[in-house]
C-alpha positions as CSV (number, residue, x, y, z in Angstrom):
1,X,-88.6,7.2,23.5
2,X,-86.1,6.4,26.4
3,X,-83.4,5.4,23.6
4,X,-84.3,8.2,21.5
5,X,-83.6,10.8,24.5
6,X,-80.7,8.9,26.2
7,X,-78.7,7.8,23.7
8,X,-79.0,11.1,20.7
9,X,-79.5,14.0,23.0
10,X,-76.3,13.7,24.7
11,X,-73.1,14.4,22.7
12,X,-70.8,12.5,25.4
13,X,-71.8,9.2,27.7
14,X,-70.1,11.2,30.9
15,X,-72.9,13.9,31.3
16,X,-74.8,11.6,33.5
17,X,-72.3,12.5,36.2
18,X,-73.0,16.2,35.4
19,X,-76.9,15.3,35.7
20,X,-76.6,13.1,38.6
21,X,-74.8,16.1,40.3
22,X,-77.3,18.4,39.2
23,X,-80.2,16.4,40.4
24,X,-78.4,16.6,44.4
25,X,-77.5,20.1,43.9
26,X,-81.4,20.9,43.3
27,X,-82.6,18.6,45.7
28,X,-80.4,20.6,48.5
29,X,-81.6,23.6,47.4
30,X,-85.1,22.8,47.7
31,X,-84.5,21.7,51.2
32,X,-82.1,24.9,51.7
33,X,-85.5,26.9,50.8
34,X,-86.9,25.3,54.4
35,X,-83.8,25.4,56.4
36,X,-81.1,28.3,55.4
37,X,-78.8,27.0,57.7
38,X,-78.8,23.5,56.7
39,X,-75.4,23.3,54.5
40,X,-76.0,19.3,52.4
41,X,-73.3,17.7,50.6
42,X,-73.2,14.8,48.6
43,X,-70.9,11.6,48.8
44,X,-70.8,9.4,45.3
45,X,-70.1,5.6,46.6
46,X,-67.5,3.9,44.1
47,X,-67.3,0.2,44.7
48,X,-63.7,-1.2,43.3
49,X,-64.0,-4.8,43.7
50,X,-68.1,-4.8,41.6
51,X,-68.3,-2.4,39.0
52,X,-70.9,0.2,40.2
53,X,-71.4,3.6,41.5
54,X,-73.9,5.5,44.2
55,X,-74.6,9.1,44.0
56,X,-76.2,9.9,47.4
57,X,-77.5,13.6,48.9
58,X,-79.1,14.8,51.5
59,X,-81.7,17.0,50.0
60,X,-85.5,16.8,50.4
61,X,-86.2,13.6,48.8
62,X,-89.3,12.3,47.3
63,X,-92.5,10.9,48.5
64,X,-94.4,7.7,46.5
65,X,-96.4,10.1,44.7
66,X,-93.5,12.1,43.3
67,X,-91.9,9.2,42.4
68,X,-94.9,7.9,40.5
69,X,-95.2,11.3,38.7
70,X,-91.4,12.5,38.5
71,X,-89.1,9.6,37.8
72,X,-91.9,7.6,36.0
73,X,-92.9,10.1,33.5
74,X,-90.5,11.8,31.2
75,X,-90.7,15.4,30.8
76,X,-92.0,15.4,34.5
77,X,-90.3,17.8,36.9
78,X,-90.4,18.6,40.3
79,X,-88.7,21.7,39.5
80,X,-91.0,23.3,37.5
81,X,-93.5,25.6,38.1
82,X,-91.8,25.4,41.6
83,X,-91.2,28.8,43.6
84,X,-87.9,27.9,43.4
85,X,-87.5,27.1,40.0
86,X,-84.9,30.0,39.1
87,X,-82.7,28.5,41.9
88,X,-82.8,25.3,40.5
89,X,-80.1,24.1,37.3
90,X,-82.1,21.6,35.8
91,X,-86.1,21.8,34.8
92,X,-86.8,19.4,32.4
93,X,-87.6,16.5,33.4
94,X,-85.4,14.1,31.3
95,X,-81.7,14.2,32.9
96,X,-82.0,10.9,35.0
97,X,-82.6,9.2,31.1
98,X,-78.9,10.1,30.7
99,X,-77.9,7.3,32.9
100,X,-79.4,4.7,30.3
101,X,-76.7,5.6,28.2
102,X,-74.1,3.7,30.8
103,X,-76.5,1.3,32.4
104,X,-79.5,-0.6,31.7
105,X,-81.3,0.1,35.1
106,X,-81.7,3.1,37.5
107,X,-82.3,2.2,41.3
108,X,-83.4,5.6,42.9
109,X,-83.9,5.0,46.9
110,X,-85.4,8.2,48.3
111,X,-87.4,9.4,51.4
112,X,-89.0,13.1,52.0
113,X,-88.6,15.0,54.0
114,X,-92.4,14.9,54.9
115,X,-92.3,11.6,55.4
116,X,-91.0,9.9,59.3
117,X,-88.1,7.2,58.3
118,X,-90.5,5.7,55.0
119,X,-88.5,5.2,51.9
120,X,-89.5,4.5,48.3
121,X,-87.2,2.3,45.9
122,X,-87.7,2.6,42.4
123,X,-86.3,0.6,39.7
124,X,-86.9,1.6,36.0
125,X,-85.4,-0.3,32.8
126,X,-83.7,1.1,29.7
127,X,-87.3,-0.6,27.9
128,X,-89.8,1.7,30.1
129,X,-90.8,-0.5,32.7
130,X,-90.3,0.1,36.4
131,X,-91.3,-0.9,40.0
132,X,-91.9,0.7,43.2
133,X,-91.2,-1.1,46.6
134,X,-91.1,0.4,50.1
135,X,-88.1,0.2,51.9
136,X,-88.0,-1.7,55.5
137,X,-85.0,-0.2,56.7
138,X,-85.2,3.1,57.6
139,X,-83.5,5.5,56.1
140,X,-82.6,9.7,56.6
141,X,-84.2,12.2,54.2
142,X,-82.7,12.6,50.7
143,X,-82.1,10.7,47.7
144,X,-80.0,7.7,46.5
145,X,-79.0,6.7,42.9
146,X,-77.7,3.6,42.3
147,X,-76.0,2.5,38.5
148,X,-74.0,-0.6,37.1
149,X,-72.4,0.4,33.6
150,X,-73.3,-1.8,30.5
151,X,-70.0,-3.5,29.6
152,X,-68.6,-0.9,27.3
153,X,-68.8,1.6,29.8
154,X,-67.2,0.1,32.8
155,X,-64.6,2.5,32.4
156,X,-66.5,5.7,33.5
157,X,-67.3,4.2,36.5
158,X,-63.4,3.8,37.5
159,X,-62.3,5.6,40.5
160,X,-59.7,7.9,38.7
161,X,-62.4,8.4,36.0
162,X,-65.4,9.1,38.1
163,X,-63.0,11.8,39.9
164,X,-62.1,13.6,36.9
165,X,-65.6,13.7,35.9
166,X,-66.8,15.2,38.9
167,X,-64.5,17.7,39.1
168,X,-65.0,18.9,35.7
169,X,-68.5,19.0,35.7
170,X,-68.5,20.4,39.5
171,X,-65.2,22.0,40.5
172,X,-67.1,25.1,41.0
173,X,-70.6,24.2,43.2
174,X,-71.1,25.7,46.0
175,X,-71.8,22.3,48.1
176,X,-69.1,19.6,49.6
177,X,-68.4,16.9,47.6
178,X,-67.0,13.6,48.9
179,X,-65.7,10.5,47.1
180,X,-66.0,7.1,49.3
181,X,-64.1,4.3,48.8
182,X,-64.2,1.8,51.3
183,X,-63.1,3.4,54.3
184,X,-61.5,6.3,52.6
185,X,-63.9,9.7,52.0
186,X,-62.0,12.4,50.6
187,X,-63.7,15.5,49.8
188,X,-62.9,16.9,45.9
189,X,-64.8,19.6,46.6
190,X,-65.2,22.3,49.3
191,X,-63.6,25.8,48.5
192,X,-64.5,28.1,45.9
193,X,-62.6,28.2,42.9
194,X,-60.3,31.7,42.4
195,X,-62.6,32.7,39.7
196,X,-65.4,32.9,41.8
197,X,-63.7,34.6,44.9
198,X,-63.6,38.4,45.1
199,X,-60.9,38.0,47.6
200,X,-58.1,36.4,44.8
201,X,-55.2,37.7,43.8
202,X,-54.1,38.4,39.8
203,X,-51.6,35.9,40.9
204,X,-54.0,32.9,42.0
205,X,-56.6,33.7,38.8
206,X,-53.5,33.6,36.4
207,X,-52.0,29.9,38.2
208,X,-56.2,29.0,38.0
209,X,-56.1,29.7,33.9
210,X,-52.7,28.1,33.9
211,X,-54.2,24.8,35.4
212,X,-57.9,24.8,33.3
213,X,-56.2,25.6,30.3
214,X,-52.4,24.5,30.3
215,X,-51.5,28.1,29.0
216,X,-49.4,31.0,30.9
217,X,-51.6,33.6,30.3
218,X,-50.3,37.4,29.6
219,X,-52.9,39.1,31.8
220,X,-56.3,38.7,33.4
221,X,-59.4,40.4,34.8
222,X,-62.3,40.2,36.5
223,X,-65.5,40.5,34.3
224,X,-69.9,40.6,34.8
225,X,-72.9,41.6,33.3
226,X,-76.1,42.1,35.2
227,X,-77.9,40.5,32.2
228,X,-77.8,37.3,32.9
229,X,-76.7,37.7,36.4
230,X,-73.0,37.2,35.3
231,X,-69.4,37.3,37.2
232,X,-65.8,35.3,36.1
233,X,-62.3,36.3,35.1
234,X,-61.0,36.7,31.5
235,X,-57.5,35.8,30.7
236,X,-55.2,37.0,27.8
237,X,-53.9,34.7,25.3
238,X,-49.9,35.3,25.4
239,X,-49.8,34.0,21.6
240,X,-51.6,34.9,18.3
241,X,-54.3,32.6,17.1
242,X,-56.1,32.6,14.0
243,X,-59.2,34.6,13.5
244,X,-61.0,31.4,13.0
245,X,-59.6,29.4,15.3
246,X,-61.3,27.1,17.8
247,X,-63.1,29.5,20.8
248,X,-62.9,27.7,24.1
249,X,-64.4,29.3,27.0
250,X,-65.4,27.2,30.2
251,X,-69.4,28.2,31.0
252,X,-71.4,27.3,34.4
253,X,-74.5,27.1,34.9
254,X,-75.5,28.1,38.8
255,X,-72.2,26.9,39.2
256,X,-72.5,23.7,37.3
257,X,-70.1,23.3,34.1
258,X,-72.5,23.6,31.4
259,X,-69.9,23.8,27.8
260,X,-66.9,24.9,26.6
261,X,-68.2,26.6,23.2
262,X,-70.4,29.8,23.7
263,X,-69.3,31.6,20.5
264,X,-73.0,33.1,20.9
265,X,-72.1,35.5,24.4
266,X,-68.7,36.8,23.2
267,X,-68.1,39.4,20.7
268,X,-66.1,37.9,17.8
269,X,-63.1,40.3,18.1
270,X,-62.7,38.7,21.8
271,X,-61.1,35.4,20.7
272,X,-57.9,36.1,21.8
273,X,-59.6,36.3,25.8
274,X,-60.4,32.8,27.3
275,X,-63.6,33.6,29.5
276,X,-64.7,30.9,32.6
277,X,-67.9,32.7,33.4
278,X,-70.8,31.6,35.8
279,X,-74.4,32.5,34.6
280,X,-77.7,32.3,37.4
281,X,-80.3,33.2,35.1
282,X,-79.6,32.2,31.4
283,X,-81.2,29.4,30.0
284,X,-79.8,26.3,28.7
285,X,-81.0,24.2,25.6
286,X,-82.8,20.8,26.9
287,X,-79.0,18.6,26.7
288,X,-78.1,21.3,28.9
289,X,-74.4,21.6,26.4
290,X,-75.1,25.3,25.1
291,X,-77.0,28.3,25.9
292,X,-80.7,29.5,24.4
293,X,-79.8,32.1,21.7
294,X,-82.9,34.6,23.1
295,X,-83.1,38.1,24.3
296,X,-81.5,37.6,27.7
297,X,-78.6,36.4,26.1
298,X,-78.1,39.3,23.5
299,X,-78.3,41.5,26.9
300,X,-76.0,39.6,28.0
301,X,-73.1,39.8,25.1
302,X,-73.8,43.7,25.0
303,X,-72.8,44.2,28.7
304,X,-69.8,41.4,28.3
305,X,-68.5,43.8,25.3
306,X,-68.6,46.6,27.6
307,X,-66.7,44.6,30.3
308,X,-63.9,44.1,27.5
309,X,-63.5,47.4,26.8
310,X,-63.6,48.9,30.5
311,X,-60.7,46.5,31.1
312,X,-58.6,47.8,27.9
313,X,-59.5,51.1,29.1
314,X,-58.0,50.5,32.7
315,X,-55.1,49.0,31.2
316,X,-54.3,52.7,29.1
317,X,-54.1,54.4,32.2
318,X,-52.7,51.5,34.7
319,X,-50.6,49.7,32.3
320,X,-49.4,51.2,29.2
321,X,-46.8,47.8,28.6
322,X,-49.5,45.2,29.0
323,X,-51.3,46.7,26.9
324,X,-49.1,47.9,24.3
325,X,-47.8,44.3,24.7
326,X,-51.6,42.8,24.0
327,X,-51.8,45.0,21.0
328,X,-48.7,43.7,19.3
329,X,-49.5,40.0,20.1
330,X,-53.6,40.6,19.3
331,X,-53.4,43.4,16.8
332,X,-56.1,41.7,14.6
333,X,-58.7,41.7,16.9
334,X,-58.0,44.8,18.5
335,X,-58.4,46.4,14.7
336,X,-61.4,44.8,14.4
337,X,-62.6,46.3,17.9
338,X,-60.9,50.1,17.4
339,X,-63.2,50.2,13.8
340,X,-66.3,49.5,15.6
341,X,-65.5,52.3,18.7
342,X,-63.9,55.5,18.5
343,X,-63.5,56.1,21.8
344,X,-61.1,53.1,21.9
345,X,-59.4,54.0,18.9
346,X,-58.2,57.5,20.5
347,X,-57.2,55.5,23.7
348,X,-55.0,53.2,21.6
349,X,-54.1,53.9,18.5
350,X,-50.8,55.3,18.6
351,X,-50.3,51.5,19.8
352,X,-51.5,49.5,17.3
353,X,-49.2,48.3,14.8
354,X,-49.2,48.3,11.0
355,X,-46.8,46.5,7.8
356,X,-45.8,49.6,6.2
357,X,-42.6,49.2,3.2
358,X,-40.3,50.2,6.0
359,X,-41.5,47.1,8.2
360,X,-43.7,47.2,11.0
361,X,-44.8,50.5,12.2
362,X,-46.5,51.8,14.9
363,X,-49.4,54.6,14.2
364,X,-47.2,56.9,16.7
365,X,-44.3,56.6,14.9
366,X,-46.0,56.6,11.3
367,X,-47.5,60.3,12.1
368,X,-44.6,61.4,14.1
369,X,-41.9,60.8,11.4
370,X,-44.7,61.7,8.3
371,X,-45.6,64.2,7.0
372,X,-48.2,62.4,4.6
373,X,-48.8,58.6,4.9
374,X,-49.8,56.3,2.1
375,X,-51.8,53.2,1.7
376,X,-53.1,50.6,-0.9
377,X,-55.4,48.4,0.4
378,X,-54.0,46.1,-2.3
379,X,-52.2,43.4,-1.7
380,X,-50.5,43.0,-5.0
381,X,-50.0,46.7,-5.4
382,X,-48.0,46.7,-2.0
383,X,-45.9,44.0,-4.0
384,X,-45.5,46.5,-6.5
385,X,-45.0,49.8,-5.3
386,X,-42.9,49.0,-1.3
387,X,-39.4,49.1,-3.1
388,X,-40.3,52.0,-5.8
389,X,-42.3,54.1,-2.8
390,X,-39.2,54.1,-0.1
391,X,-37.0,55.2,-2.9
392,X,-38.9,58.2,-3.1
393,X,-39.4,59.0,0.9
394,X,-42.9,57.5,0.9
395,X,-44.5,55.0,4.0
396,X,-47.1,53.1,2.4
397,X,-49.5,51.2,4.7
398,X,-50.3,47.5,3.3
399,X,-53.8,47.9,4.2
400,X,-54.7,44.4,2.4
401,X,-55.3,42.6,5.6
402,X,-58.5,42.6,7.2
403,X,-59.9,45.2,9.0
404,X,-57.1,47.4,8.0
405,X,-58.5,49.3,5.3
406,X,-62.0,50.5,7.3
407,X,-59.5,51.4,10.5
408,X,-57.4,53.9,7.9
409,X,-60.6,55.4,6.9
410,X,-61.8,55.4,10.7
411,X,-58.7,57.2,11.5
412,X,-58.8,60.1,8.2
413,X,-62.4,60.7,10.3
414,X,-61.0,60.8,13.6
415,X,-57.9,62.4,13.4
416,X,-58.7,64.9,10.4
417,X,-55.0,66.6,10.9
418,X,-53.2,62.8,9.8
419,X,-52.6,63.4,5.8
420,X,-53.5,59.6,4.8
421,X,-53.8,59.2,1.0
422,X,-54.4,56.4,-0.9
423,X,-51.9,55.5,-3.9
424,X,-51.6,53.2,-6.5
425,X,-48.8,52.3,-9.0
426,X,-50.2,54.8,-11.4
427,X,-48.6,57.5,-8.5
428,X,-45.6,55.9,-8.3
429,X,-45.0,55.6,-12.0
430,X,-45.9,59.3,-12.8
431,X,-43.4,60.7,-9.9
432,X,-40.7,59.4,-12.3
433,X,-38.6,61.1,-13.9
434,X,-39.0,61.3,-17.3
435,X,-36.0,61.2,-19.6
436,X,-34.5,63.7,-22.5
437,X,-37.2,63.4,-25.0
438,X,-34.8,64.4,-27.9
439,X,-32.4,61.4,-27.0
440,X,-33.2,59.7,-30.3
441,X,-31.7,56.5,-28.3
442,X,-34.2,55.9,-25.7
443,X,-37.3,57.0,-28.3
444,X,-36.4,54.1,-30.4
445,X,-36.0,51.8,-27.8
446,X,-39.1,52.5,-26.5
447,X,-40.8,52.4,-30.0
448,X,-38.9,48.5,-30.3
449,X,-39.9,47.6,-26.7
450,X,-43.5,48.6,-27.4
451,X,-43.6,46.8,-30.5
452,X,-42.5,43.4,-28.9
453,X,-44.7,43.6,-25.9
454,X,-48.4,44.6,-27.7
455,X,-49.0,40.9,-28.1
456,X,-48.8,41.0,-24.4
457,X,-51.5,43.9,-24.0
458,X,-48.6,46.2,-22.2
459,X,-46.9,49.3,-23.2
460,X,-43.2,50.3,-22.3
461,X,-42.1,53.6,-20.5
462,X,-38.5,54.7,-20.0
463,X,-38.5,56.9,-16.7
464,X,-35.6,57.5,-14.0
465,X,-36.1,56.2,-10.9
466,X,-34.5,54.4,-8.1
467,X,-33.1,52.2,-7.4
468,X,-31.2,51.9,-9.9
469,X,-30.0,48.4,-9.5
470,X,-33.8,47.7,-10.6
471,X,-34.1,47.4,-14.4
472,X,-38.1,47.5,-14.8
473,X,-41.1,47.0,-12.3
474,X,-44.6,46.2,-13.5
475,X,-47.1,48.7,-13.2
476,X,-51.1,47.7,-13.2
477,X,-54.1,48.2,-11.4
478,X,-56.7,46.2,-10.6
479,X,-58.8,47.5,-13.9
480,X,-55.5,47.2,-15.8
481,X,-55.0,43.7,-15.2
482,X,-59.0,43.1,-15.8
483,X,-58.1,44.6,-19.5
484,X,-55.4,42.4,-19.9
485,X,-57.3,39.0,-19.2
486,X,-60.3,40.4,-21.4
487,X,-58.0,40.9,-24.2
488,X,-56.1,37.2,-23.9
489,X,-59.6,35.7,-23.9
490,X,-60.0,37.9,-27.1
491,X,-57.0,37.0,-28.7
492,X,-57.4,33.2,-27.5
493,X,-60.3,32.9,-30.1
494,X,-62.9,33.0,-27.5
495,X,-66.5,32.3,-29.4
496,X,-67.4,35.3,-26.8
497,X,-64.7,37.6,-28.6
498,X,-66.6,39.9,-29.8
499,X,-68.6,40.3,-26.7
500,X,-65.7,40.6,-24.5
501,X,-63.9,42.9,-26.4
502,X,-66.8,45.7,-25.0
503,X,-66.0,45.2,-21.9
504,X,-62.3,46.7,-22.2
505,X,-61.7,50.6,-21.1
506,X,-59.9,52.3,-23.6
507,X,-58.3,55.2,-21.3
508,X,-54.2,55.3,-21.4
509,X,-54.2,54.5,-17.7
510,X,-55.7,51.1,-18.0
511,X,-53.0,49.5,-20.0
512,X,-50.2,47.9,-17.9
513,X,-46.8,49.4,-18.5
514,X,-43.5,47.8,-18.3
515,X,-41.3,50.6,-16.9
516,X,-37.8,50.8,-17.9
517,X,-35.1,52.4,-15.7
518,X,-33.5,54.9,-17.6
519,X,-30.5,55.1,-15.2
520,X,-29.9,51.2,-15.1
521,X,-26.6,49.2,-16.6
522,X,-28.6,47.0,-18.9
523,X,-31.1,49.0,-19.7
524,X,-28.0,51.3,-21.2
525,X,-26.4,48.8,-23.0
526,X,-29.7,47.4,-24.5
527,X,-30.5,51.2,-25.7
528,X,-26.7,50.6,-28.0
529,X,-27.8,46.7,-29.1
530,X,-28.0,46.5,-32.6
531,X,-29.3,43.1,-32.9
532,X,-33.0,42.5,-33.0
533,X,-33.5,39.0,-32.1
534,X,-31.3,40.0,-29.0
535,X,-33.0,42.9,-28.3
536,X,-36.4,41.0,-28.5
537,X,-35.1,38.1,-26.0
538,X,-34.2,40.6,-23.8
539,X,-37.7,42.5,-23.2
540,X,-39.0,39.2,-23.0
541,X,-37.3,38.2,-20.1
542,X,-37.3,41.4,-18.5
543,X,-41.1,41.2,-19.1
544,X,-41.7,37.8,-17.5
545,X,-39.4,38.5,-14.9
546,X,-41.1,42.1,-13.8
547,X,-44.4,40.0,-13.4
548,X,-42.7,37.4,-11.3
549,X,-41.0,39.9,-8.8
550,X,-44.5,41.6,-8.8
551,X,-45.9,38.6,-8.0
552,X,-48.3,38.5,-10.9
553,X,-50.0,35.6,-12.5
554,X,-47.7,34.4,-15.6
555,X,-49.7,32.2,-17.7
556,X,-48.7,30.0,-20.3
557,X,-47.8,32.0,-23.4
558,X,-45.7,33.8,-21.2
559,X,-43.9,31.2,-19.6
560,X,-43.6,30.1,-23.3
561,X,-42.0,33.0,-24.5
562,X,-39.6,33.2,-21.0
563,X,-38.4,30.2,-21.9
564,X,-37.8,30.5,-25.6
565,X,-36.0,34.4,-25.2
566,X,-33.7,31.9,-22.4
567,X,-33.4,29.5,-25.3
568,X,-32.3,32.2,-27.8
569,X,-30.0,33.6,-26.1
570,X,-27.9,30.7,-25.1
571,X,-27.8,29.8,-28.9
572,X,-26.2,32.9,-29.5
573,X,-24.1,33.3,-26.8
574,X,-22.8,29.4,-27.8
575,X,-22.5,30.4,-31.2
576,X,-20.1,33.7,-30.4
577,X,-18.0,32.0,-28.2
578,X,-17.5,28.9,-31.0
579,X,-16.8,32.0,-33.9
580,X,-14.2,33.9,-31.0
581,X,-12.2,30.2,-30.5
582,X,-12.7,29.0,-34.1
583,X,-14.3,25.9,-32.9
């Protein structure tokens, strides 16, 4: 049972600094609950020249009963039940086991506080056994735990490594902390941290994030909930990060580091704030590495959203750049937030940034320099239609990316007077012009050009548009392109031909078109080309190329006939050139 507990419900061998810390903290408290005055501190004993360490407090101690029932029992604790038990970080009864990860024995010399100079020394073994001994000497209330690491953990109990663990696990507790070497004590700790003092400065949290987390942080702010008896600082990330990027937070417990990953308590559009938070009344899970997923926590995340919010609020009235700033650095998450609160979204919009075919756009400048304002929430459409639509005065929102297509509609519903319309390629394509319809030229290239290309399940169009340095675009929709793969699984002998070839719509609109620019050069010339095979190689390329600037899927018989039309046409063009120098 002790291997089982020590050694697999700890993720790291250093918690039993963090536990060892815990038990003094608790042990002062309980002594604080007689005395309010009395102030405790603990001094950890690191011996240089024999491998071993000594984590001593002053705290109420234990009696030889206690010690029979508490340190010989697991699951056994003091704590609970206790009056005090809310005051207290640890409850369960199984902490001290974490020191049988780094040593094979555990001396605990302790006296009570109800008992005149009498102290108990017990010594228990990684295999459950353990004795109990008075002690001769006398010895002042409080509690003394004595380790020697195993071999392969002599390390931890180094000087330099011993201080770093203390001060990450308890950087932040309320109590003096002193390291004792020899004749030297020094404290580590005896001030509050910044975080934790009402009295800092924005400039003191900011160098406090900058020296947890190496980062220069763009902004920070004070932050608590009730639930959960709450209160730190958040500080903004001056970089993007990925949506599902690591979320490191620092998280105490009464003051005691308890994790780094609480992914549970913060909203999931918050990632871009790193949170160091201190909670009084959530519970932890028995390792004491995360935090109970129960009501009190829910309450908890509700009123920590809130805090996030109240802070952007602030920020539109206090500090329009720092928050204009946030919003183009953290526009992701700040979508994701301004689609689940309208208030938010009227305090900030005119902020938040979006790709449009005329780059990146503002929603202030979008309806200020608009009349109407387009969108595809496709990304391959956008591909399409960005060149086509500025050509014609339109500002077409990529609304592809996440988020982005549920704020548009957000936005049609809270600002009803913004003309937002969706569009598609089919809009773009039928806002050309159409040519001379009794140009017998462009009616038969369009009948040639739709001849070549129905093995390709497209039709051709000849329309004006611009610009005109563009010879064709693709034009298909999502159901278009559905048609097509339907009808190459058709014509690719599919034993499911027949069944597949149900499942193609028939209307005009469905087809993908290959739209020729009536105004371009080549397009010109190719309407006066009398030779076939040329003509043929021509649309072929034109075809393949269209799907490539589009950004389409070419597949193989495409590529095929992209590279044979190349082929072709350097045969010819070799062959003219031998006939014009007689070679």
């Amino acid at each position: 049972m002790i291997e089982l507990l020590s050694e697999h419900i700890y993720s790291s061998p250093n918690v039993f600094v963090r536990e060892l810390l815990q038990n003094g903290i608790d042990a002062i408290t309980a002594r604080r609950s007689i005395d309010e005055s009395f102030s405790g501190e603990i001094n950890v004993y690191v011996n240089e020249q024999q491998p071993g360490v000594i984590f001593e407090d002053n705290g109420i101690g234990l009696s030889e009963d206690e010690v029979h029932k508490f340190l010989s029992v697991i699951g056994q604790s003091s704590k609970r039940d206790d009056i005090l038990e809310k005051d207290y970080i640890g409850k369960f009864g199984i902490g001290l086991l974490s020191c049988f990860v780094v040593s094979n024995e555990i001396t605990v010399e302790t006296r009570s506080l109800y008992r005149k100079h009498q102290g108990i020394r017990w010594r228990g073994k990684a295999d459950g056994t353990y004795t109990i001994e008075k002690l001769e000497e006398k010895m002042l209330p409080g509690t003394k735990i004595i380790l020697h690491p195993k071999k392969e953990w002599k390390l931890l109990f180094e000087k330099d490594e011993l201080k770093k663990n203390i001060l990450y696990f308890g950087s932040a507790l309320p109590i003096k902390i002193n390291m004792i070497t020899g004749d030297e004590k020094k404290a580590l700790v005896e001030s509050v941290p910044a975080w934790l003092n009402p009295d800092s400065t924005k400039e003191e949290l900011l160098q406090y994030g900058k020296q947890t987390f190496n980062i220069d942080f763009m902004d920070t702010f004070r932050m608590s909930s009730a639930a959960g008896e709450i209160e730190g600082a958040g500080f903004i990330m001056p970089y993007k990060i990925q949506f599902t990027g690591s979320k490191e937070h620092k998280i105490y417990l009464k003051k005691m580091f308890l994790c780094e990953q609480a992914g549970n308590l913060f909203p999931e559009w918050a990632s871009f704030v790193k949170c160091v938070i201190n909670t009084n009344s959530l519970s932890p899970t028995a390792s004491r590495e995360s935090l109970m997923d129960n009501g009190d926590l829910k309450a908890a995340k509700k009123e920590l959203n809130s805090a996030f919010k109240d802070y952007l609020r602030l920020l539109s009235i206090s500090n329009t750049d720092i928050l204009e700033n946030i919003i183009n650095t953290h526009h992701l998450y700040i979508k994701a937030l301004a689609t689940e609160d309208s208030e938010l979204l009227k305090l900030f919009v005119d902020y938040i940034p979006f790709e449009t075919n005329k780059g990146m756009m503002n929603f202030r400048s979008l309806k200020t320099y608009n009349d109407e304002i387009f969108f595809t929430p496709s990304m391959d459409d956008f591909r399409q239609i960005r060149r086509i639509a500025g050509s014609q005065g339109k500002t077409v929102i990529n609304a592809a990316y996440s988020f982005e297509h549920d704020l548009i509609r957000k936005i049609s519903i809270v600002f009803p007077s913004v003309r937002i319309t969706k569009i598609t390629p089919q809009d773009v394509l039928s806002n050309f012009g159409e040519t001379v319809t009794n140009d017998r030229k462009f009616t038969v290239f369009e009948q040639k050009a739709n001849e070549i290309l129905k093995s390709c399940y497209c039709k051709a169009k000849i329309k004006k548009f611009e610009p005109e340095d563009t010879p064709a675009i693709y034009v298909a929709n999502d159901e278009a392109l559905n048609n097509k793969n339907i009808s190459n699984l058709v014509n690719a002998s599919n034993p499911f031909a027949s069944t597949l070839h149900g499942f193609i719509k028939k209307k005009e609109e469905l087809t993908p078109t290959l739209c020729f620019n009536r105004d371009n050069t080549l397009i010109n010339d190719l309407t006066d080309l009398d030779d076939d095979t040329m003509f043929e190689a021509v649309i072929n390329i034109l075809y393949v190329q269209s799907l490539m600037l589009g950004n389409y899927p070419v597949n193989k018989k495409e590529m095929t006939m992209f590279n044979d039309s190349i082929y072709k046409l350097l045969i010819m063009g070799i062959s003219n050139f031998s006939q014009k120098f007689d070679f």
